[in-house]
ZAPA-956601 format. One line per field, with one value per atom (N, C-alpha, C): residue number from 1; residue in one letter; chain; atom name; x, y negated, z negated. Coordinates in pm, 1 decimal, always signed. Example, Ala and Ser with C-alpha at 12.3 -4.5 7.8 and 13.67 -1.06 7.14 Angstrom:
<atoms>
lolo <- c(1 | 1 | 1 | 2 | 2 | 2)
fimi <- c(A | A | A | S | S | S)
lumse <- c(A | A | A | A | A | A)
rolo <- c(N | CA | C | N | CA | C)
X <- c(+1319.0 | +1230.0 | +1320.0 | +1285.0 | +1367.0 | +1290.0)
Y <- c(+569.0 | +450.0 | +330.0 | +225.0 | +106.0 | -3.0)
Z <- c(-780.0 | -780.0 | -780.0 | -708.0 | -714.0 | -787.0)
</atoms>
This chain:
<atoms>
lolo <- c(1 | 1 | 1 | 2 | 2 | 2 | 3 | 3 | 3 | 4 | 4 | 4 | 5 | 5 | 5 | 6 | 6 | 6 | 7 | 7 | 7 | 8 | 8 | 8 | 9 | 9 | 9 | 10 | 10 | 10 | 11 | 11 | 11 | 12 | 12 | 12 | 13 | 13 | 13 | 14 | 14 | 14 | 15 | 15 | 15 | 16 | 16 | 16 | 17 | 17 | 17 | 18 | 18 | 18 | 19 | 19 | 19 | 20 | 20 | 20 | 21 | 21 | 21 | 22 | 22 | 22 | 23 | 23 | 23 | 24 | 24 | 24 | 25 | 25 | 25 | 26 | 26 | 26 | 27 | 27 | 27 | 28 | 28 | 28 | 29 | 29 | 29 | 30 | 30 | 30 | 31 | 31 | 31 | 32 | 32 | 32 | 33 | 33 | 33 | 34 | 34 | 34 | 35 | 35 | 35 | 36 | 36 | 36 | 37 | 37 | 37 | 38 | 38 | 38 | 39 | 39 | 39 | 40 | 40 | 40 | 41 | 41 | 41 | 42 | 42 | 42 | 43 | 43 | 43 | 44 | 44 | 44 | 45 | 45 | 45 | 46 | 46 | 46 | 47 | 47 | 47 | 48 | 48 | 48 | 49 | 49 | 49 | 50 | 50 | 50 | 51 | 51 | 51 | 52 | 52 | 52 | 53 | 53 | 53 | 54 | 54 | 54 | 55 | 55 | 55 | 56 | 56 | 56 | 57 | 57 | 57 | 58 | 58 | 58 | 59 | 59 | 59 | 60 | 60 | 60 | 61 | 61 | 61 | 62 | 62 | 62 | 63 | 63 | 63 | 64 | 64 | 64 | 65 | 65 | 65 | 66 | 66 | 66 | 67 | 67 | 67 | 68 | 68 | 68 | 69 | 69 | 69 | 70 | 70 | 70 | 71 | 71 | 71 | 72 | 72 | 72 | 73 | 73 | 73 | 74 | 74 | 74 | 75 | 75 | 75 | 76 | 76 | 76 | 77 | 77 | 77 | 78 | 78 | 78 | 79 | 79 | 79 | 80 | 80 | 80 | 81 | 81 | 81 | 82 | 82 | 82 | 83 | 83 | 83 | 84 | 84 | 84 | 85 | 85 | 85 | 86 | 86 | 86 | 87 | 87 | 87 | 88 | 88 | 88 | 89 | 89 | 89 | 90 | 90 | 90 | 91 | 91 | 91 | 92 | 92 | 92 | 93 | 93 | 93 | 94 | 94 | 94 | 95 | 95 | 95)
fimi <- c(X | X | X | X | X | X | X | X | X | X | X | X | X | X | X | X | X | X | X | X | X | X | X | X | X | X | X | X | X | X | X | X | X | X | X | X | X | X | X | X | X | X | X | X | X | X | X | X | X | X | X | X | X | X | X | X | X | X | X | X | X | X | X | X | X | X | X | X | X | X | X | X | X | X | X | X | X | X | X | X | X | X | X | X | X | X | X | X | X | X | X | X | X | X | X | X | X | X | X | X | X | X | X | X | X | X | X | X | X | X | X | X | X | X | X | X | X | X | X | X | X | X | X | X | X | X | X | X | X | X | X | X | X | X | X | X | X | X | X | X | X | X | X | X | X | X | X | X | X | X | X | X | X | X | X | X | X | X | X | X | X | X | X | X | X | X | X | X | X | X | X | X | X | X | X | X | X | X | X | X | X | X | X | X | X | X | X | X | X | X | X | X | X | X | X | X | X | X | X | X | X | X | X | X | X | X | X | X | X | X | X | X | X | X | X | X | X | X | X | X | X | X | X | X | X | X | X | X | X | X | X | X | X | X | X | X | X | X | X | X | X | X | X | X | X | X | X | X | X | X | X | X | X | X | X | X | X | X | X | X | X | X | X | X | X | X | X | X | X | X | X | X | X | X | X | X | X | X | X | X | X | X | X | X | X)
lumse <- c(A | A | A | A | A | A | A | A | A | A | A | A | A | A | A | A | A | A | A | A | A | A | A | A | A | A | A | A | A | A | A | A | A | A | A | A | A | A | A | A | A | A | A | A | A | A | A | A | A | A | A | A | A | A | A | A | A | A | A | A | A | A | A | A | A | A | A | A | A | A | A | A | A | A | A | A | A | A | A | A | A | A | A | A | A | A | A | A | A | A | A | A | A | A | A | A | A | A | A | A | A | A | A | A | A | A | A | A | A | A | A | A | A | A | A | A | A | A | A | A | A | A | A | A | A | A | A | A | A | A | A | A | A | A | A | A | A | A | A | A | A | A | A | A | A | A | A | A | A | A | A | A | A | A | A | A | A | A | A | A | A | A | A | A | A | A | A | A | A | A | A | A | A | A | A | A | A | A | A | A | A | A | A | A | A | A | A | A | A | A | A | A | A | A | A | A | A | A | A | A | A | A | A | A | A | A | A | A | A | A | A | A | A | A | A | A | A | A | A | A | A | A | A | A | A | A | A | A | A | A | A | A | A | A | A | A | A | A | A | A | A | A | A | A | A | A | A | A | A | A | A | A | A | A | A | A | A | A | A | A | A | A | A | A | A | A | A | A | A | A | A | A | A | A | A | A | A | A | A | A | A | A | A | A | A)
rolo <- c(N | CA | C | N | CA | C | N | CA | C | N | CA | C | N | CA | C | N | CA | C | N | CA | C | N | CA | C | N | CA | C | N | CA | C | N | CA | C | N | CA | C | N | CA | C | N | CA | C | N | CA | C | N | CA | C | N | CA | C | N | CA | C | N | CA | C | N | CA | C | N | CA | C | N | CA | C | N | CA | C | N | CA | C | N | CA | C | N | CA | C | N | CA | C | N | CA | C | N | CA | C | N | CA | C | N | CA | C | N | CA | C | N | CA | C | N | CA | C | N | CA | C | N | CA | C | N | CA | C | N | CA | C | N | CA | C | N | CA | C | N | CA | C | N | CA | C | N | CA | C | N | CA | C | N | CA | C | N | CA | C | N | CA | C | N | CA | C | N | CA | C | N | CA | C | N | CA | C | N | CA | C | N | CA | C | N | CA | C | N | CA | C | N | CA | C | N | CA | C | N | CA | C | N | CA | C | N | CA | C | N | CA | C | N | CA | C | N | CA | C | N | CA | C | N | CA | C | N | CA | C | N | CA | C | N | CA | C | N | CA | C | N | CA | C | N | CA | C | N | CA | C | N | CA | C | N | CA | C | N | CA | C | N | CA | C | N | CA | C | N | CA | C | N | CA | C | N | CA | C | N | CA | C | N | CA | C | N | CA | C | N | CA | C | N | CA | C | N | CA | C | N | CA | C | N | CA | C | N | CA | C | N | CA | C | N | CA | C | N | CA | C | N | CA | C | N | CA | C | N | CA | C)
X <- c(+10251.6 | +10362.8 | +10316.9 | +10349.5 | +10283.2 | +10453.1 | +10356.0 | +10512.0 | +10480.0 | +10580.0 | +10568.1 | +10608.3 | +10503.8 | +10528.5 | +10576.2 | +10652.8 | +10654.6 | +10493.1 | +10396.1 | +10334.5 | +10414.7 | +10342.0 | +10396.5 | +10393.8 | +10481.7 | +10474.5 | +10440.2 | +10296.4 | +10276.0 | +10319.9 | +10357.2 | +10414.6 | +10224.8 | +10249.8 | +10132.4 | +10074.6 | +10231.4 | +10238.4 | +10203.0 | +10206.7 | +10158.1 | +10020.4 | +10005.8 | +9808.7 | +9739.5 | +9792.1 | +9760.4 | +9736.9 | +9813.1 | +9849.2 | +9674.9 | +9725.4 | +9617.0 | +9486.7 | +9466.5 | +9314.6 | +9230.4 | +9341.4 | +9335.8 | +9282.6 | +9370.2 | +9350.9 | +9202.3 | +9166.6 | +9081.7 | +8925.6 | +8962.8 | +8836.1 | +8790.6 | +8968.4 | +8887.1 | +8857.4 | +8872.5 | +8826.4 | +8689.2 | +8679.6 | +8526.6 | +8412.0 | +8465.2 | +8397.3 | +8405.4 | +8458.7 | +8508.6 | +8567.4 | +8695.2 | +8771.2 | +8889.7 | +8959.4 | +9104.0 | +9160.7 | +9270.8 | +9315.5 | +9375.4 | +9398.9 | +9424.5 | +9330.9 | +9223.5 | +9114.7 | +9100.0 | +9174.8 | +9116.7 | +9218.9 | +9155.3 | +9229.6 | +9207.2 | +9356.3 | +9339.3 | +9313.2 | +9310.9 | +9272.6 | +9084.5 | +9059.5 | +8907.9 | +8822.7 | +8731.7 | +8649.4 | +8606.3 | +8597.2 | +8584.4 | +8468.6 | +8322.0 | +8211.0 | +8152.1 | +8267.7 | +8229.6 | +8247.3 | +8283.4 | +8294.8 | +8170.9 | +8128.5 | +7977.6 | +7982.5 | +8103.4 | +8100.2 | +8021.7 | +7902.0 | +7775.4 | +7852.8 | +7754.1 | +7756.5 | +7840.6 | +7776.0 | +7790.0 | +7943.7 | +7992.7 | +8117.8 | +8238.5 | +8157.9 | +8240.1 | +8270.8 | +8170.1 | +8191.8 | +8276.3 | +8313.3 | +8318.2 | +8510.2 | +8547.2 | +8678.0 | +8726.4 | +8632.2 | +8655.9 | +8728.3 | +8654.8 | +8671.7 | +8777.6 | +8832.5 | +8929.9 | +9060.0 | +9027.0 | +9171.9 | +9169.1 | +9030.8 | +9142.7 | +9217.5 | +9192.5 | +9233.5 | +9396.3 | +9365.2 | +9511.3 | +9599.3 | +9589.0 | +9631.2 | +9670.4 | +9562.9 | +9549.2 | +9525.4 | +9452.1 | +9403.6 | +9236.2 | +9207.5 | +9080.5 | +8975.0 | +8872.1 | +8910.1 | +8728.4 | +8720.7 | +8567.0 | +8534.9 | +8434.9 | +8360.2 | +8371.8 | +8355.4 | +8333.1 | +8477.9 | +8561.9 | +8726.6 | +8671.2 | +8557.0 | +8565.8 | +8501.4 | +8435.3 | +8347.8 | +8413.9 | +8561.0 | +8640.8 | +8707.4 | +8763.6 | +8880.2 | +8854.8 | +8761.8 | +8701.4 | +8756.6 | +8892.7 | +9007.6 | +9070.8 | +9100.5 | +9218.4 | +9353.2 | +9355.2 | +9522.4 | +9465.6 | +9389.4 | +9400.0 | +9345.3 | +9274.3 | +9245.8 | +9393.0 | +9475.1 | +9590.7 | +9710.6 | +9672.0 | +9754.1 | +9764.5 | +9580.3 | +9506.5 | +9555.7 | +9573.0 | +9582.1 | +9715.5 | +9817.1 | +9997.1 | +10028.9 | +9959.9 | +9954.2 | +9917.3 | +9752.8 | +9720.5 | +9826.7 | +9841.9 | +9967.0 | +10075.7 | +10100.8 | +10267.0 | +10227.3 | +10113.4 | +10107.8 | +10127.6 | +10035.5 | +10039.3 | +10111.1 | +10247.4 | +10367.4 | +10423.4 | +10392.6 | +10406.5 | +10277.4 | +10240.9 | +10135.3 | +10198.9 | +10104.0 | +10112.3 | +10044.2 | +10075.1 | +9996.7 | +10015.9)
Y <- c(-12699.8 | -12625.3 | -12483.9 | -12414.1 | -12323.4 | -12196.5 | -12102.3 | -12003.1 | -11913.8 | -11810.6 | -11709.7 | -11588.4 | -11483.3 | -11388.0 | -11217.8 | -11146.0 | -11067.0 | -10944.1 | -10902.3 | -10802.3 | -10660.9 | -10571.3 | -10440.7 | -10341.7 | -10323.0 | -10233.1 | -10088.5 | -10015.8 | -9886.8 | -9842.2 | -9702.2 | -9638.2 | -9518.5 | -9503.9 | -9440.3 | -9335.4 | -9230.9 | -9121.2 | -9118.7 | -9259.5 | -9286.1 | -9353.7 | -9414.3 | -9432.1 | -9345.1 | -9221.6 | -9114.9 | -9025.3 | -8999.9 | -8957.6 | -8971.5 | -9097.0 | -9199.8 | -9189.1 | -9193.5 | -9153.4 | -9034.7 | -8880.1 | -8782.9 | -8743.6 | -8824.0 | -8780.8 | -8846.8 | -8965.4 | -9046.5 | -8965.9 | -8907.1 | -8872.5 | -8707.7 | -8639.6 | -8478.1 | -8498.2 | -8611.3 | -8620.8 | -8670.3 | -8741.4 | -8790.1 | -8658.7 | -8581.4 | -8465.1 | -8337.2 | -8332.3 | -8203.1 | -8127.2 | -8153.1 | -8023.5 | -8059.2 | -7952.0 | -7968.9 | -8062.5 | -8087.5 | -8194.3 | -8112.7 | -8037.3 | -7907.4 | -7886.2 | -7884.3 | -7823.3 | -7963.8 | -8077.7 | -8201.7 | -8192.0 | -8209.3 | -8223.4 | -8367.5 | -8453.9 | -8571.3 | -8590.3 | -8495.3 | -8518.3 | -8539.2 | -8461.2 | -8406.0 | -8576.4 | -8596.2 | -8717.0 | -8692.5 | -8835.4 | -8826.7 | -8765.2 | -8836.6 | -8794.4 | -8650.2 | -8548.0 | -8452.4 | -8346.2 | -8467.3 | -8358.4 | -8451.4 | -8495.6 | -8551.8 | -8673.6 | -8733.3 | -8868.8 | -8978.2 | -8994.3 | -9085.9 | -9211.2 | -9343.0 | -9480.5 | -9498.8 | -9483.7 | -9529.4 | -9474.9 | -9340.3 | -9294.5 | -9357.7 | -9391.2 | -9496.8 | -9588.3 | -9684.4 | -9816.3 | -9809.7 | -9677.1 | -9652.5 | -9689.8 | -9615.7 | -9588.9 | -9719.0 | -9779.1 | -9872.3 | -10004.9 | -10018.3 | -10056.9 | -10026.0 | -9875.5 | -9860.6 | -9881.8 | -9902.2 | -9911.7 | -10078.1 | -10132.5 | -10294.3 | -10317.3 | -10258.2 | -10243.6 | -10207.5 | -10059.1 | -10009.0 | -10141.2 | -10164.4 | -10198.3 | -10370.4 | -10410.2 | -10535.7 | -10660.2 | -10569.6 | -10605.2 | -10600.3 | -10700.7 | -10708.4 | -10612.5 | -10527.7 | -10414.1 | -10444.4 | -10378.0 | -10393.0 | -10261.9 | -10238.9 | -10071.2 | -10042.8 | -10082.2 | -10100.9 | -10041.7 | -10075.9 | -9948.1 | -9821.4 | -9767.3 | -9602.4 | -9567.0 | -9690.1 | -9654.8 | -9652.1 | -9766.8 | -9763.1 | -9631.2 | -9626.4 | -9535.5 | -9422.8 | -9321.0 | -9219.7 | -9124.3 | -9100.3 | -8977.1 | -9040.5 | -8989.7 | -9040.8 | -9071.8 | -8949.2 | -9016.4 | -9189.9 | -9219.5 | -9321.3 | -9439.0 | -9404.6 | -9533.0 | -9560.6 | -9422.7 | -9500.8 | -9540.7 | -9560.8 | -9564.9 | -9745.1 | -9775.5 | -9913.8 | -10006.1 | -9940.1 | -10001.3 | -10034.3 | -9934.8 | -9946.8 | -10082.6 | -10077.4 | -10195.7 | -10305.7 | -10349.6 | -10439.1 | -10511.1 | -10428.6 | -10417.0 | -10538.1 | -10451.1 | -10502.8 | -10635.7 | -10692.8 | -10776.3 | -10909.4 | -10841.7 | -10945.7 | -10907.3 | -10918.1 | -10827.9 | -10989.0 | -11095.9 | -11234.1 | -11298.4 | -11293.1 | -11387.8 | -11511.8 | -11633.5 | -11771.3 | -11831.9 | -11805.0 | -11887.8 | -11975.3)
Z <- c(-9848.2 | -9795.2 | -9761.5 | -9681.3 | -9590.0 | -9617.2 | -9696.4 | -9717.6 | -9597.9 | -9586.2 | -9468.6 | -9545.4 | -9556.7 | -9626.0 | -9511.9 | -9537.9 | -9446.9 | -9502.6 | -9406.9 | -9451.1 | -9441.1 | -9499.2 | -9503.7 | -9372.3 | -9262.9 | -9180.5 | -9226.1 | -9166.0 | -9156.4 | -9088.1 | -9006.1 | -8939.1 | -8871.7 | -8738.5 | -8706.2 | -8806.4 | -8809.0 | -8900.9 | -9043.6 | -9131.7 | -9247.9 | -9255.4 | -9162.9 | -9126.7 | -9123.6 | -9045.1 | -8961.6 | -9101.3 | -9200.3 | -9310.4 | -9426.6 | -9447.0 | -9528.8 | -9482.4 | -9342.6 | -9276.9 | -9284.3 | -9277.5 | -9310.5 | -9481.9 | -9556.0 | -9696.7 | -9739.1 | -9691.2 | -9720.9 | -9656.4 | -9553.5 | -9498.0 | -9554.5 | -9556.6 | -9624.4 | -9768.3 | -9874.3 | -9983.8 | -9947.6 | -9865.1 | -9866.1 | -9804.5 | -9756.3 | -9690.9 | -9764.9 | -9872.1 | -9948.3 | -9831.5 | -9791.4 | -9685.1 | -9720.6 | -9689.4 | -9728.5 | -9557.5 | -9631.1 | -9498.5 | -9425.4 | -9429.0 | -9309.4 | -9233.9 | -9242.7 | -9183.0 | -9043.3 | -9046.4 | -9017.2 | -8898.3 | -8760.0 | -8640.0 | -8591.8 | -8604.4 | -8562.2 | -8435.0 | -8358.6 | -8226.7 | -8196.7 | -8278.9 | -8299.5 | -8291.5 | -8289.3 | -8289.0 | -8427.1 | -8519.8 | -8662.1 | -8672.3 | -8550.1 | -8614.9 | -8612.9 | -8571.4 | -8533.8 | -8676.7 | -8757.5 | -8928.9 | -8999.5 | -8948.9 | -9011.8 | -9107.7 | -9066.4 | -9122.3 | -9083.6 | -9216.1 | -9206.3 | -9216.5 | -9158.1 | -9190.4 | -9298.4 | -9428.8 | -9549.1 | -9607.3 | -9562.5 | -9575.1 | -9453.1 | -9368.7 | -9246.5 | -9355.1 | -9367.9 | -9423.4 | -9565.6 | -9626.5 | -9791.0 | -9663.2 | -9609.3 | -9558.8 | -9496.4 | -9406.3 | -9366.5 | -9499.1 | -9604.6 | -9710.0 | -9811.6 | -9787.8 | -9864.7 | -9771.0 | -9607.6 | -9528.6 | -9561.5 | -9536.2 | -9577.9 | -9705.6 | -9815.3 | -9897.0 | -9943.1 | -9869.2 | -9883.3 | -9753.5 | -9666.1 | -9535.0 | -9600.1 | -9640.4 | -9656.1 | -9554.5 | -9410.1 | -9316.9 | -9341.9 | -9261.2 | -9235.1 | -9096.3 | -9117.3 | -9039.8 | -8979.9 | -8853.5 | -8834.3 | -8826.7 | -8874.9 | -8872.2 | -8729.5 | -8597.8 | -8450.2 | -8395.2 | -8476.6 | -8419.8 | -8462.1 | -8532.4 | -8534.6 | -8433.2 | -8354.7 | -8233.6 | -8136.2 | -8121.4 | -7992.0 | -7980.1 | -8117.8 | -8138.7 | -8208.2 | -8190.2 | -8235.1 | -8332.8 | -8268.4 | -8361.1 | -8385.2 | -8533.6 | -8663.0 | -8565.7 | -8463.5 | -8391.9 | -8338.5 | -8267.4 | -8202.0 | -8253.5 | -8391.5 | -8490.0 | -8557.5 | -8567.1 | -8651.5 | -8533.5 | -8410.3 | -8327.7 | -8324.4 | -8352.1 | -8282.5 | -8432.7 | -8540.6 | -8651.4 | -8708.6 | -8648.7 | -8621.2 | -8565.1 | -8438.1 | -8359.1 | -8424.9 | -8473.7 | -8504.4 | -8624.8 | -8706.8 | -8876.4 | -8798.0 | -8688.1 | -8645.4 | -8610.8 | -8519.5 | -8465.4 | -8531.2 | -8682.4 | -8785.2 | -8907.8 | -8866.2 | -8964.5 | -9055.1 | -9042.3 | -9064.6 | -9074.6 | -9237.4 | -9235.1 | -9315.0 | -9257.0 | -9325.1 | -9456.9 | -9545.7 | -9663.3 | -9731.7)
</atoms>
């Protein structure tokens, strides 16, 4: 028997939120300092702190995420824009 669970809708603004906090703790900066417009790698976020985030958004998200969206989607606005989207798409999973 196959249940249908609703997943949890994020909102851009609470991705957007979560991406911010996640990345100025990983960088020692206050999250003020962090312009979502800005391109992530331009605060010197290495591989290994990619992949540490990447790892804590499937987590928090409970999506499955590819390191390759920080390459499409460079700034925190438009990764949490691509990840709003993806959330919603699969707002109904089957288990």
């Amino acid at each position: 028997m196959t249940q249908r669970i609703l997943n949890t809708t994020y909102s851009v603004e609470t991705i957007k939120t979560w991406l911010v906090e996640n990345i100025s703790e990983q960088l020692g900066v206050e999250p003020d300092e962090i312009d979502v417009q800005e391109p992530i790698e331009n605060y010197g976020l290495d591989s290994a702190q990619a992949m540490l985030l990447v790892s804590r958004a499937e987590k928090q998200f409970a999506f499955e995420l590819s390191p390759r969206l920080l390459w499409y989607y460079p700034t925190i606005q438009s990764l949490a824009e691509r990840l709003a989207e993806e959330l919603e798409d699969s707002e109904i999973l089957e288990i």
